[in-house]
Backbone as CSV, one residue per row, in Angstrom:
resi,resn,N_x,N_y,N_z,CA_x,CA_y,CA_z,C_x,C_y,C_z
1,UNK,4.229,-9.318,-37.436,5.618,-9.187,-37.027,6.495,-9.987,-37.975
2,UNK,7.618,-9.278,-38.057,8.859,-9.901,-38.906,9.266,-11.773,-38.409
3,UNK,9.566,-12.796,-39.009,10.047,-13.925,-38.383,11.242,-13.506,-37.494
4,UNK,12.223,-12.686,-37.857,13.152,-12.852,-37.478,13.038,-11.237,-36.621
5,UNK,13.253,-11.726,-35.383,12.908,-10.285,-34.143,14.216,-9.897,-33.389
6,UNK,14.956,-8.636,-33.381,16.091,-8.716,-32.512,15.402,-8.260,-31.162
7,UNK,15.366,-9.060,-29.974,14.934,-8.156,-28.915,15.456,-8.649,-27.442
8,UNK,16.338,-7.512,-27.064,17.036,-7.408,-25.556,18.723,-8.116,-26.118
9,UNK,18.830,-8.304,-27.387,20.277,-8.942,-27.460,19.843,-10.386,-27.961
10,UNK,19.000,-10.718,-28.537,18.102,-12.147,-28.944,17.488,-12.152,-30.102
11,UNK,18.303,-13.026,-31.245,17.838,-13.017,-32.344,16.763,-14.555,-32.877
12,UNK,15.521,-14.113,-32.383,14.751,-15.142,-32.450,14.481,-16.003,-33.083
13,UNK,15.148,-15.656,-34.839,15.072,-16.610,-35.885,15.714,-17.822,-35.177
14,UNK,16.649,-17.239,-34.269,17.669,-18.578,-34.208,17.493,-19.353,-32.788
15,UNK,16.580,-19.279,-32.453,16.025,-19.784,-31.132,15.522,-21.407,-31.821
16,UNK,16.145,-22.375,-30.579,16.177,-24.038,-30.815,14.202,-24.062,-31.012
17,UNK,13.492,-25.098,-31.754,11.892,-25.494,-31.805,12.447,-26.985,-30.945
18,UNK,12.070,-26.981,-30.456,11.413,-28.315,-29.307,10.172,-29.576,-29.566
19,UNK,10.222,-30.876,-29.496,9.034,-31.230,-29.527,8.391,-31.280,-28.275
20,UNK,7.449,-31.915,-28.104,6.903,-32.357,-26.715,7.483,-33.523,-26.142
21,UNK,8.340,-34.514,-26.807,8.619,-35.263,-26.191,10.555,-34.929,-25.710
22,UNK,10.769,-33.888,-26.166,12.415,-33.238,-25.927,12.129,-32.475,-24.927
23,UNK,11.297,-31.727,-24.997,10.387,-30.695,-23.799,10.724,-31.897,-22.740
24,UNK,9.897,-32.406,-22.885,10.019,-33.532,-21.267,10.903,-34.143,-20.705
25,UNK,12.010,-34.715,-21.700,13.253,-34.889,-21.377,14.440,-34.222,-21.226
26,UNK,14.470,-32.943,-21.712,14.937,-32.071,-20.702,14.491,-31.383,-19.562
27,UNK,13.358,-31.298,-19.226,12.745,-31.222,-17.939,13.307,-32.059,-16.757
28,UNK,13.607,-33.075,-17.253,13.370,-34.260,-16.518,15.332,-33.868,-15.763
29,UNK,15.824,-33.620,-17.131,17.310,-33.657,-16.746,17.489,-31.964,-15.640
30,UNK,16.304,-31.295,-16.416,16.061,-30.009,-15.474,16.192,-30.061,-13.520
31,UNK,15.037,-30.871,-13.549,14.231,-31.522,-12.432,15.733,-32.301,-11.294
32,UNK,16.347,-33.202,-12.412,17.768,-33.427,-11.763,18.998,-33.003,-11.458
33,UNK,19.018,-31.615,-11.404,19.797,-31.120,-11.497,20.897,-30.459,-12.835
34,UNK,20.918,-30.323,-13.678,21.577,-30.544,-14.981,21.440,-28.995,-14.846
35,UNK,22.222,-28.260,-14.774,22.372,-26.686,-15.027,22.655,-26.140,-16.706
36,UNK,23.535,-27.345,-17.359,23.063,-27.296,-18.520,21.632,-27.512,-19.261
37,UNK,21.371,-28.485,-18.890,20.147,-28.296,-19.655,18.954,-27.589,-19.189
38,UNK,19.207,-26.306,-17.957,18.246,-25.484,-17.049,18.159,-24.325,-18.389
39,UNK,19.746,-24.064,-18.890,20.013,-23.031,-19.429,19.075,-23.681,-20.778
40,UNK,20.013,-24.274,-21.332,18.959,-24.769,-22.681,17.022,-24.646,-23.102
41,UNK,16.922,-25.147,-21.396,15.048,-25.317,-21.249,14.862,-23.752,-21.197
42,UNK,16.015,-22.811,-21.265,15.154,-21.267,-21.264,15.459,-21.052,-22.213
43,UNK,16.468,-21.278,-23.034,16.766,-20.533,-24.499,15.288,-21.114,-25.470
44,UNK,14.798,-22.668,-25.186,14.026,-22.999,-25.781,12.404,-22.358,-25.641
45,UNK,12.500,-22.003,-24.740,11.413,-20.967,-24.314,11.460,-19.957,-24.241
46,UNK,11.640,-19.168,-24.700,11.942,-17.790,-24.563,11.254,-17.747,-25.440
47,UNK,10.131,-17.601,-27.278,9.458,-17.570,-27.545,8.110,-17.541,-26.922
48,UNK,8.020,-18.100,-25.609,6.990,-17.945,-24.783,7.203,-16.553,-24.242
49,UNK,7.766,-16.149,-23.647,8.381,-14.799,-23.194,7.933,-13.810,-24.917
50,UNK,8.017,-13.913,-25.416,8.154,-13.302,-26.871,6.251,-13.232,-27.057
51,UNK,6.362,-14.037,-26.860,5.039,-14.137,-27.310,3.760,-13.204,-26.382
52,UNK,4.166,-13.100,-25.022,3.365,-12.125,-24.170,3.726,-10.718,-24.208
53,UNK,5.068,-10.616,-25.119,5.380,-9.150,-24.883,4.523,-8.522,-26.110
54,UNK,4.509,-9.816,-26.935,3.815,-9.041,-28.140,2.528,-8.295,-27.510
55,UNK,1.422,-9.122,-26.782,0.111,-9.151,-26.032,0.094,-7.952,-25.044
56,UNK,1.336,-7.134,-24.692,1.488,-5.991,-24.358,1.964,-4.888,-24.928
57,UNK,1.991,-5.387,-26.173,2.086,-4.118,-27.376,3.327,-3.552,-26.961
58,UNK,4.697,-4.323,-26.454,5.948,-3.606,-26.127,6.640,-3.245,-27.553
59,UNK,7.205,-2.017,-27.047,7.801,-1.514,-28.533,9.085,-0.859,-28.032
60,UNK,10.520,-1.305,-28.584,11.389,-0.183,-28.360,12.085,-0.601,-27.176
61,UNK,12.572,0.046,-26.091,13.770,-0.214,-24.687,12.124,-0.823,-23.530
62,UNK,11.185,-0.321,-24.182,9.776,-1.367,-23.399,9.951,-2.542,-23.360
63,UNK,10.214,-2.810,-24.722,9.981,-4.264,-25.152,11.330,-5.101,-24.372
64,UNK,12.442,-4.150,-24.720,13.446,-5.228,-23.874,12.922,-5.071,-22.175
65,UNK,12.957,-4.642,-22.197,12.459,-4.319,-20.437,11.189,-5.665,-19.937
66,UNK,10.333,-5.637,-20.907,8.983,-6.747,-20.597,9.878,-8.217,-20.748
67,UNK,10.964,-8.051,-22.289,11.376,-9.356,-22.239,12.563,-9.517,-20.840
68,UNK,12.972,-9.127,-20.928,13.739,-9.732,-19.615,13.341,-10.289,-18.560
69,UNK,12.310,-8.787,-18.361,11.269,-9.506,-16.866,10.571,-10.555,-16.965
70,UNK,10.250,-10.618,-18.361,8.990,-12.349,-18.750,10.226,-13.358,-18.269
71,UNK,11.238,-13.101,-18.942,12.021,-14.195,-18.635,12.937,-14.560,-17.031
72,UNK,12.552,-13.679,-16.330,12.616,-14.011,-14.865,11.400,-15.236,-14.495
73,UNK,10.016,-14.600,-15.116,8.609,-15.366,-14.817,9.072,-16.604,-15.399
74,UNK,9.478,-16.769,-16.610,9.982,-18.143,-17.164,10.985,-18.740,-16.546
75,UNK,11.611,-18.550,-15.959,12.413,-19.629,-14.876,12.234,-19.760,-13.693
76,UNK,10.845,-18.955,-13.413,10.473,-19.268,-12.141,9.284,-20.160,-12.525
77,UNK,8.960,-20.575,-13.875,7.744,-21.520,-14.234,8.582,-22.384,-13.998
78,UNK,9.726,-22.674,-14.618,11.023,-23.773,-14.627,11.232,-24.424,-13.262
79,UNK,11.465,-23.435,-12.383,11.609,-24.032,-11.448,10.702,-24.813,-10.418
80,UNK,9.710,-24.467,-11.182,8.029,-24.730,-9.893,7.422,-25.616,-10.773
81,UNK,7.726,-25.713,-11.809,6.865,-27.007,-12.789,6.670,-28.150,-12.371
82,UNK,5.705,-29.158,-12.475,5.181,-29.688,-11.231,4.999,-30.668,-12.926
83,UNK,5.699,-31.756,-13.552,5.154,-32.606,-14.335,3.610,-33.415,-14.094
84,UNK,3.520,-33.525,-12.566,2.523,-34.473,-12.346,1.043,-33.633,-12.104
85,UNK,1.270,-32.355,-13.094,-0.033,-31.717,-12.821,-0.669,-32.072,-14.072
86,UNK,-0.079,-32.624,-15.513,-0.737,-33.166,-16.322,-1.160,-32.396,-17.126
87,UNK,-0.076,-30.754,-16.814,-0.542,-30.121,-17.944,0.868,-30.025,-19.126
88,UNK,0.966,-28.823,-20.051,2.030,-28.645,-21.316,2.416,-27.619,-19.610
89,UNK,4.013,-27.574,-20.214,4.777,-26.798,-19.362,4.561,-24.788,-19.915
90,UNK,4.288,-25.064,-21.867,3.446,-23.704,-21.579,2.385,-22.807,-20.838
91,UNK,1.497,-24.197,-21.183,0.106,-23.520,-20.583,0.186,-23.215,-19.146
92,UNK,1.487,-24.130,-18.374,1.478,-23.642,-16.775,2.566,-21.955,-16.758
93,UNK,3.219,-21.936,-17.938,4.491,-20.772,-18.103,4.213,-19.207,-18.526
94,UNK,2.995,-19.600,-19.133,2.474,-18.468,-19.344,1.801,-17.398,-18.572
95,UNK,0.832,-18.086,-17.746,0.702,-17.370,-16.872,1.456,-16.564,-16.129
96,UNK,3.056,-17.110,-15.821,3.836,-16.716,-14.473,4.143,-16.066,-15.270
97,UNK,4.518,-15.754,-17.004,4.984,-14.787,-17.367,4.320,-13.406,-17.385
98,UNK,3.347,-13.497,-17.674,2.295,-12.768,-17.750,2.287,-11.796,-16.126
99,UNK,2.178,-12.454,-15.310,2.143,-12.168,-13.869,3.844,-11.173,-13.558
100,UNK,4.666,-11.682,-13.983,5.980,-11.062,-13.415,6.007,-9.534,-14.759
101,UNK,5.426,-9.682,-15.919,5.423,-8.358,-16.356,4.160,-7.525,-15.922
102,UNK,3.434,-7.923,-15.877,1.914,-7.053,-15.134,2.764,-6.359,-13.722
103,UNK,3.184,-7.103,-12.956,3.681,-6.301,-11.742,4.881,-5.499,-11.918
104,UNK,5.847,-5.772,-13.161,6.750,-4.741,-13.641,6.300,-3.283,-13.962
105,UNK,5.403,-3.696,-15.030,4.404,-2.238,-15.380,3.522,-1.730,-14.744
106,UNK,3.457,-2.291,-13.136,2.689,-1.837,-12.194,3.669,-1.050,-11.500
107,UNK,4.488,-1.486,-11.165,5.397,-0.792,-10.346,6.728,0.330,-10.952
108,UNK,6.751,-0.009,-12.324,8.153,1.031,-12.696,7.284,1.688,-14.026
109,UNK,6.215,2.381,-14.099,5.376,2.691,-14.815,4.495,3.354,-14.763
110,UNK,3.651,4.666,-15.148,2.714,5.158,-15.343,1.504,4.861,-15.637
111,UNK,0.364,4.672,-15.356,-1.028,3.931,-15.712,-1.149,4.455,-17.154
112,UNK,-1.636,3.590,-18.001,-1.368,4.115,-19.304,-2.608,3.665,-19.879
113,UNK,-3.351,4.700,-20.069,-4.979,4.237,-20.289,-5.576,4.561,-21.986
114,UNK,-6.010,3.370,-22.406,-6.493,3.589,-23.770,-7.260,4.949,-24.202
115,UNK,-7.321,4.986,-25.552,-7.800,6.264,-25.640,-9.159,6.080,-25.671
116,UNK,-9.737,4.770,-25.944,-11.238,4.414,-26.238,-12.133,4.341,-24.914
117,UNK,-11.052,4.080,-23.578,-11.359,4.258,-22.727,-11.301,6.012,-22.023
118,UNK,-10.423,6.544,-22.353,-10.093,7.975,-22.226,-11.655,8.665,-22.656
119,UNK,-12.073,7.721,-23.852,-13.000,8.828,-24.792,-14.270,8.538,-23.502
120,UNK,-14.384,7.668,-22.907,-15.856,7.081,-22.655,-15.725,7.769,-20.932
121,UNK,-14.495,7.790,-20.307,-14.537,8.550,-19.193,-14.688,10.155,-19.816
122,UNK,-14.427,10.759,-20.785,-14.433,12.132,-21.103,-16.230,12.271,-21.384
123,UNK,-16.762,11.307,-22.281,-17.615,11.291,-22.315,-19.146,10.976,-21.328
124,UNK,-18.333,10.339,-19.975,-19.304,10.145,-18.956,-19.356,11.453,-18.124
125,UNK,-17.928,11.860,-18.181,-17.822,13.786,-17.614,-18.897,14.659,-17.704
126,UNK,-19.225,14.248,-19.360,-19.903,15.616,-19.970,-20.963,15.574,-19.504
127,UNK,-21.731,14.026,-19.691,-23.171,13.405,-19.725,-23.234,14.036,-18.027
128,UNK,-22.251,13.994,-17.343,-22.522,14.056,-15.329,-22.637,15.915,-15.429
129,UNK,-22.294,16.070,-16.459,-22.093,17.971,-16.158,-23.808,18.218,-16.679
130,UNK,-24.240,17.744,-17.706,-25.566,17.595,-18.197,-26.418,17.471,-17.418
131,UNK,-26.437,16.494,-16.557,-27.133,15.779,-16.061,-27.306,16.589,-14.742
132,UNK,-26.413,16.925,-14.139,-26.266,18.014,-13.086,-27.010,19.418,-13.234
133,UNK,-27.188,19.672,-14.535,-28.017,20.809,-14.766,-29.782,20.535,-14.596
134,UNK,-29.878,19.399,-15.024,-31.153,19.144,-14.794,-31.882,18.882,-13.256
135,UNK,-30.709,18.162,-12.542,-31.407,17.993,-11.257,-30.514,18.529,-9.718
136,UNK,-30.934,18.602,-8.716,-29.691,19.231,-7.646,-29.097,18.101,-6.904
137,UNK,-29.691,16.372,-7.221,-28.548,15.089,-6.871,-27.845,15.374,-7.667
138,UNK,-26.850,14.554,-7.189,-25.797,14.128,-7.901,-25.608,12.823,-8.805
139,UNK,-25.773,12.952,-10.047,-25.578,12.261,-10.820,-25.569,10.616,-10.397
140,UNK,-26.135,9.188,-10.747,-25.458,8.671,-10.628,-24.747,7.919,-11.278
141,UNK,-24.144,7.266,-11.534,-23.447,6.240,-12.747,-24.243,5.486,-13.374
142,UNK,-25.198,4.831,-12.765,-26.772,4.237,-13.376,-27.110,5.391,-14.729
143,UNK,-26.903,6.726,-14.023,-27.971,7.663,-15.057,-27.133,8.160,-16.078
144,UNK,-25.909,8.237,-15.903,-24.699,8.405,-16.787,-24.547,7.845,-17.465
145,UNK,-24.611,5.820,-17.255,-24.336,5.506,-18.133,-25.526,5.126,-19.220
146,UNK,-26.952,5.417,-19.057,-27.979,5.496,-19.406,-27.814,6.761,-20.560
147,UNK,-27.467,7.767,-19.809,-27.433,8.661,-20.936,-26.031,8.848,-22.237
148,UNK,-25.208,8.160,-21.639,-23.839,7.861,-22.700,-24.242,6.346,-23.994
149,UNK,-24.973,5.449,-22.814,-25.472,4.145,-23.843,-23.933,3.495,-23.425
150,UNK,-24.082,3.115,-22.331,-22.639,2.564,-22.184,-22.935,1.615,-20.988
151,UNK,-22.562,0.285,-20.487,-22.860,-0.281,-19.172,-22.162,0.001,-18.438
152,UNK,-22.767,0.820,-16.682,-21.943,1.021,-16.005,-21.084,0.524,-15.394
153,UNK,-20.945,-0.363,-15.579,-19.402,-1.151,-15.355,-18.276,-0.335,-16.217
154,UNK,-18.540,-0.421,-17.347,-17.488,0.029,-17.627,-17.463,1.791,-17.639
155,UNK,-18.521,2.469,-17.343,-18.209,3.816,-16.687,-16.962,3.904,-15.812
156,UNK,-17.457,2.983,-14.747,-17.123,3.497,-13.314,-15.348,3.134,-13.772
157,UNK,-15.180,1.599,-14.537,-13.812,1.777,-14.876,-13.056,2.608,-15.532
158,UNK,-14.041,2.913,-16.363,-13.217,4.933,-17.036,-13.068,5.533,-16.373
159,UNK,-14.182,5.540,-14.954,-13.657,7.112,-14.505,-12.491,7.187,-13.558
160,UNK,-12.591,5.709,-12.763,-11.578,5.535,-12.573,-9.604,5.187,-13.088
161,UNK,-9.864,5.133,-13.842,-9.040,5.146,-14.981,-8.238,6.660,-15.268
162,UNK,-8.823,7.710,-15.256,-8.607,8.627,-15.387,-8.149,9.883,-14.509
163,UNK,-8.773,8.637,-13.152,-9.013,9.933,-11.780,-7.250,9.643,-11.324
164,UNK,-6.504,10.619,-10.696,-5.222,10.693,-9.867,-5.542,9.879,-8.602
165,UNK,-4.717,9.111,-8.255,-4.533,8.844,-6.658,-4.216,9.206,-5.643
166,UNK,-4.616,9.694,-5.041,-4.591,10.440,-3.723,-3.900,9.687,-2.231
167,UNK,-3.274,9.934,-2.161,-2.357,9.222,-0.677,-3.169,9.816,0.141
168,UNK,-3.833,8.686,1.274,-4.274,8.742,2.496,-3.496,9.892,3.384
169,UNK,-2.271,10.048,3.279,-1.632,10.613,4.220,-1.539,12.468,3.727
170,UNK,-2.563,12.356,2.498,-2.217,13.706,1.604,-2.930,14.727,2.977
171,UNK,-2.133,15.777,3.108,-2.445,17.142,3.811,-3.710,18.027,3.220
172,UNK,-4.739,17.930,4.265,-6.201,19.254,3.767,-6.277,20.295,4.868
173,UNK,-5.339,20.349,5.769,-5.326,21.496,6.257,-4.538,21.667,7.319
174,UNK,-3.813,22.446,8.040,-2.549,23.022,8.906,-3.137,24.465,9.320
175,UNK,-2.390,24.156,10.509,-2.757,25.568,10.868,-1.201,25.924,11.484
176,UNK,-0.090,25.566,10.571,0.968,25.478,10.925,1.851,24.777,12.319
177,UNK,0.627,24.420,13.234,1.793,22.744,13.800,1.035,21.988,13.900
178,UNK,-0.741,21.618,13.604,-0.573,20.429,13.621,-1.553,20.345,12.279
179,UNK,-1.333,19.000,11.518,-1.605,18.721,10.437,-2.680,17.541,10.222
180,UNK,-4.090,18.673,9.777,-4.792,17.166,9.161,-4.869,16.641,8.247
181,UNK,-5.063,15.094,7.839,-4.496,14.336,6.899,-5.301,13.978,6.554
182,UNK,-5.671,13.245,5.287,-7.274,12.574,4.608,-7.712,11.421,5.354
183,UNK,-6.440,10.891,5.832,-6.889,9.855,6.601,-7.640,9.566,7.978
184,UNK,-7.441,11.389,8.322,-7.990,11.613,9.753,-9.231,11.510,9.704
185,UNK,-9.957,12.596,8.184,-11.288,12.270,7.721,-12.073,11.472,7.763
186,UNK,-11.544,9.792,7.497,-12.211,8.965,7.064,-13.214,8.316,8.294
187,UNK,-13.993,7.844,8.506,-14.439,6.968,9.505,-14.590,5.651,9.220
188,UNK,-14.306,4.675,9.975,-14.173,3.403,9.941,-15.755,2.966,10.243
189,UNK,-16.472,2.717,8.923,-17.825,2.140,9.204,-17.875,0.702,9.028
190,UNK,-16.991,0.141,9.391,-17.184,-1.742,8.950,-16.760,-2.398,10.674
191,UNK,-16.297,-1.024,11.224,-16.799,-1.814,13.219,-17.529,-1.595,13.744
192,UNK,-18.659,-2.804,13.194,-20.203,-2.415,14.117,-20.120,-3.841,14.788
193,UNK,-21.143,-3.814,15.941,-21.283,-4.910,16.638,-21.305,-6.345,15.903
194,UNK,-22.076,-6.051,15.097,-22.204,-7.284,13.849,-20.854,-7.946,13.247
195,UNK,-20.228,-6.814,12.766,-18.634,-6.920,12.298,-17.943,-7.714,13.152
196,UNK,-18.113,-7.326,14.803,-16.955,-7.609,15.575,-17.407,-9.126,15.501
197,UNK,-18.639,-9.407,15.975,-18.919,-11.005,15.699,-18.184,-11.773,14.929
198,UNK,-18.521,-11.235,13.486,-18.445,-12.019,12.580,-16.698,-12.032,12.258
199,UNK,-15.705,-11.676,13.190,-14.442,-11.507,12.707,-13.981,-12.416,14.162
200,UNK,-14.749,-12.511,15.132,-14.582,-13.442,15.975,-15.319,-14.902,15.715
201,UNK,-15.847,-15.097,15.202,-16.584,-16.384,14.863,-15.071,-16.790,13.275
202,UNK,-15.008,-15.830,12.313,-13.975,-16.200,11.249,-12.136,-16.642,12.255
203,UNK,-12.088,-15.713,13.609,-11.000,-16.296,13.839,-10.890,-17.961,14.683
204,UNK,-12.735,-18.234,15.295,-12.312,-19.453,15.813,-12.639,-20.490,14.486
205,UNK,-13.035,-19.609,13.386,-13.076,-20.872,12.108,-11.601,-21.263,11.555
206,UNK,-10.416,-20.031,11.837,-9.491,-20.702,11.255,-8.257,-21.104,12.495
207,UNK,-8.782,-21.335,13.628,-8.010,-22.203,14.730,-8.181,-23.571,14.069
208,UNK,-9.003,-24.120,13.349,-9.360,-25.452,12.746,-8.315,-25.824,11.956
209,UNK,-7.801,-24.568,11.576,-7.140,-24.964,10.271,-5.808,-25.776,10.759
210,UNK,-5.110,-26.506,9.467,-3.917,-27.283,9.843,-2.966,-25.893,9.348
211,UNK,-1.730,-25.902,10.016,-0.979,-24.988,10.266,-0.120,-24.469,8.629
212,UNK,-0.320,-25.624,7.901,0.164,-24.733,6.448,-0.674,-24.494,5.935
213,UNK,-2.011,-24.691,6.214,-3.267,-24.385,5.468,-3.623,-22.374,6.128
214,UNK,-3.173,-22.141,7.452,-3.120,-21.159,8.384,-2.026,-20.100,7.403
215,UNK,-0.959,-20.867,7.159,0.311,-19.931,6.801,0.183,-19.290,5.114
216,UNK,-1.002,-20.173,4.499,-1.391,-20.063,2.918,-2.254,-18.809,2.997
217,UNK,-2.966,-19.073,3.983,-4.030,-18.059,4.095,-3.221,-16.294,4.382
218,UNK,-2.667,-16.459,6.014,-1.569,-15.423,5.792,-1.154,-15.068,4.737
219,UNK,-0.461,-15.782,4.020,0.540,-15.045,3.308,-0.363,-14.735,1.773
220,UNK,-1.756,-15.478,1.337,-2.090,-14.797,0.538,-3.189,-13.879,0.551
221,UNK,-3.584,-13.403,2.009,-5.297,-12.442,1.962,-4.452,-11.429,3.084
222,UNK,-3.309,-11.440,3.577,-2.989,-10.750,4.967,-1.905,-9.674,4.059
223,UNK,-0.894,-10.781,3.455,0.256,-10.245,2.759,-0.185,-9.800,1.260
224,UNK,-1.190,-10.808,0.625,-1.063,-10.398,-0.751,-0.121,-10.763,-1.656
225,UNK,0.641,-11.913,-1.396,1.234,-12.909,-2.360,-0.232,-13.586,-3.171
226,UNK,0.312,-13.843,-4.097,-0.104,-14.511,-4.973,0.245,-15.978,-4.692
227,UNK,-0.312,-16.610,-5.344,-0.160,-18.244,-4.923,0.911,-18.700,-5.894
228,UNK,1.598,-17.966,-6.250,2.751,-18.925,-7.269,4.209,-18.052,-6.059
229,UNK,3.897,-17.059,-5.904,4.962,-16.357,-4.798,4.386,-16.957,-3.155
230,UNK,3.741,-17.345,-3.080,3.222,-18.555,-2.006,3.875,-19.383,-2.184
231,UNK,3.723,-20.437,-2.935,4.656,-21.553,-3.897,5.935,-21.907,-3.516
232,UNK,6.641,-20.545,-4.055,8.030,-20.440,-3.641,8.467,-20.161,-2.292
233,UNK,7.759,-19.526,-1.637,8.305,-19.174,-0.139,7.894,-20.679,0.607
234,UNK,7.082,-21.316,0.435,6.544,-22.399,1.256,7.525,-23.612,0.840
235,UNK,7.688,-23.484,-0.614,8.516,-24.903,-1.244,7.891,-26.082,-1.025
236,UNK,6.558,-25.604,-2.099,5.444,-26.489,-2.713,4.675,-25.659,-3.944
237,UNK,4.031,-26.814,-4.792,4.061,-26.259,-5.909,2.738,-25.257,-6.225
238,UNK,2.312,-24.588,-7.060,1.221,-23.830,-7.435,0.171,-24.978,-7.054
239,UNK,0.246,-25.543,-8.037,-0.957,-26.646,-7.480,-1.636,-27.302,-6.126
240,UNK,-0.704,-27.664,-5.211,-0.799,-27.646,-4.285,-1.197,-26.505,-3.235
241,UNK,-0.544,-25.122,-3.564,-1.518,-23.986,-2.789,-2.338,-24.035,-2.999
242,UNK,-3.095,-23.676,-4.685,-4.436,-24.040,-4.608,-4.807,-24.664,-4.270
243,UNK,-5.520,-26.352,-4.097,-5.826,-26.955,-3.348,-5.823,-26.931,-1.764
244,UNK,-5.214,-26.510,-1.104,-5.027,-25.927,0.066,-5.408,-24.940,0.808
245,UNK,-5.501,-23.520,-1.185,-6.253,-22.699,-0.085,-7.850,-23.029,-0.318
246,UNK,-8.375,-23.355,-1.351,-9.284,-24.123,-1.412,-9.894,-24.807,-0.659
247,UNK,-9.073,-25.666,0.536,-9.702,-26.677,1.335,-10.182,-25.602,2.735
248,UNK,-9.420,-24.755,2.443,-9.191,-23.723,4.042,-10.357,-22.802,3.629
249,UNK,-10.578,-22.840,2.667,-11.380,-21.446,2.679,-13.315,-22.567,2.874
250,UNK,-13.070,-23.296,2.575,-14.249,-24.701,2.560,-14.484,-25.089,3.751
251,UNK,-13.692,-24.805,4.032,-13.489,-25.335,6.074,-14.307,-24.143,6.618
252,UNK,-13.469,-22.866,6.282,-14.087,-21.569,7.373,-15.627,-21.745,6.964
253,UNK,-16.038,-21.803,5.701,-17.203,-21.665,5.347,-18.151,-22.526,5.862
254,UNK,-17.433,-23.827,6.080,-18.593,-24.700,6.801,-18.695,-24.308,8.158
255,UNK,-17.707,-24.064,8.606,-17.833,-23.546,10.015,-18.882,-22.407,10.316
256,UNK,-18.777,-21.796,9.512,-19.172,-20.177,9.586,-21.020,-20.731,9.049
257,UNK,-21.638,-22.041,8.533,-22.344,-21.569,8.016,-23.546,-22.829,9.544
């Protein structure tokens, strides 16, 4: 890449270099309130932002699109930076950047699948059409990927990779008023007697729990926050969820064992 990058309205040649010990002291003025120097601690970072869009190969109205959104993730590192975790404020910034464009291109985006991967799901196709001629099972991914020379791990991620998603609620048949749905299909094989136990023994393991250790858990295995969007809703830092959910999940386990 060129030194000098125009991208989203940002001419990077001219972006402030920082040491580590200016890094910290504007943090510090960050940390106290200083709205000036909030703004400053992002202009100075924004090369971090730059630097993950590269790692997503953004090119074009993409690229402004990833940088902007990185730079939402970068002031939400700003704001949750926790000095006393003892790490560089990159190595904690990167991640969140990383995280707020992954869920951009999850959500306003098309799955966009390599071609090397394209080739190896096209190629596990053929080997399953082959393979189907020889015997009246059905193929399995073991024998597929045996006969491609490929580990099935990464089969099963080609083929999935390639396959459409199907909504539970998709229509397989009407008889014009009432409508069955894929979901009607399915049967629920994970409520067996055993199951019900073991989901009553996990709920008197987390009556133990202390009540923000209860609300961590919620909000990240029930809801599906992430522990840095945990973080923020709780108003405590990354570090601290982890540790927390850590202790909770150590708890059920002793209980449970």
């Amino acid at each position: 890449m060129a030194s000098r990058v125009s991208i989203a309205g940002v001419d990077t040649s001219k972006l402030p270099k920082l040491t580590n010990a200016d890094i910290s002291e504007l943090m510090k003025k960050v940390k106290a309130g200083d709205e000036f120097a909030r703004d400053s601690f992002v202009v100075a970072n924004l090369r971090l932002v730059l630097s993950v869009v590269h790692r997503f190969g953004g090119k074009g109205d993409r690229a402004d699109d990833m940088f902007q959104v990185g730079c939402v993730g970068l002031m939400k590192a700003i704001d949750n930076f926790d000095e006393n975790l003892g790490v560089k404020f990159s190595t904690y910034a990167v991640p969140m950047i990383i995280g707020e464009i992954k869920r951009f291109l999850r959500d306003n985006n098309s799955v966009r699948v390599s071609r090397s991967l394209r080739d190896i799901a096209y190629r596990a196709l053929q080997a399953k059409d082959e393979l189907a001629k020889k015997s009246v099972d059905e193929p399995s991914i073991d024998a597929i990927a045996k006969q491609i020379d490929v580990p099935a791990k990464t089969v099963t991620f080609a083929l999935d990779a390639i396959s459409e998603t199907v909504s539970l609620n998709e229509p397989i048949y009407t008889d014009g008023t009432d409508t069955i749905r894929l979901l009607d299909q399915i049967a629920d094989v994970k409520q067996s007697d055993d199951n019900l136990n073991e989901k009553i023994s996990i709920h008197d393991a987390i009556k133990t729990l202390s009540g923000r250790e209860k609300e961590i858990l919620l909000l990240r295995y029930y809801i599906g926050k992430t522990q840095v969007e945990v973080s923020e809703e709780i108003g405590i830092s990354q570090a601290q969820v982890s540790r927390l959910e850590k202790n909770a999940l150590k708890a059920i386990k002793e209980f449970l064992s």
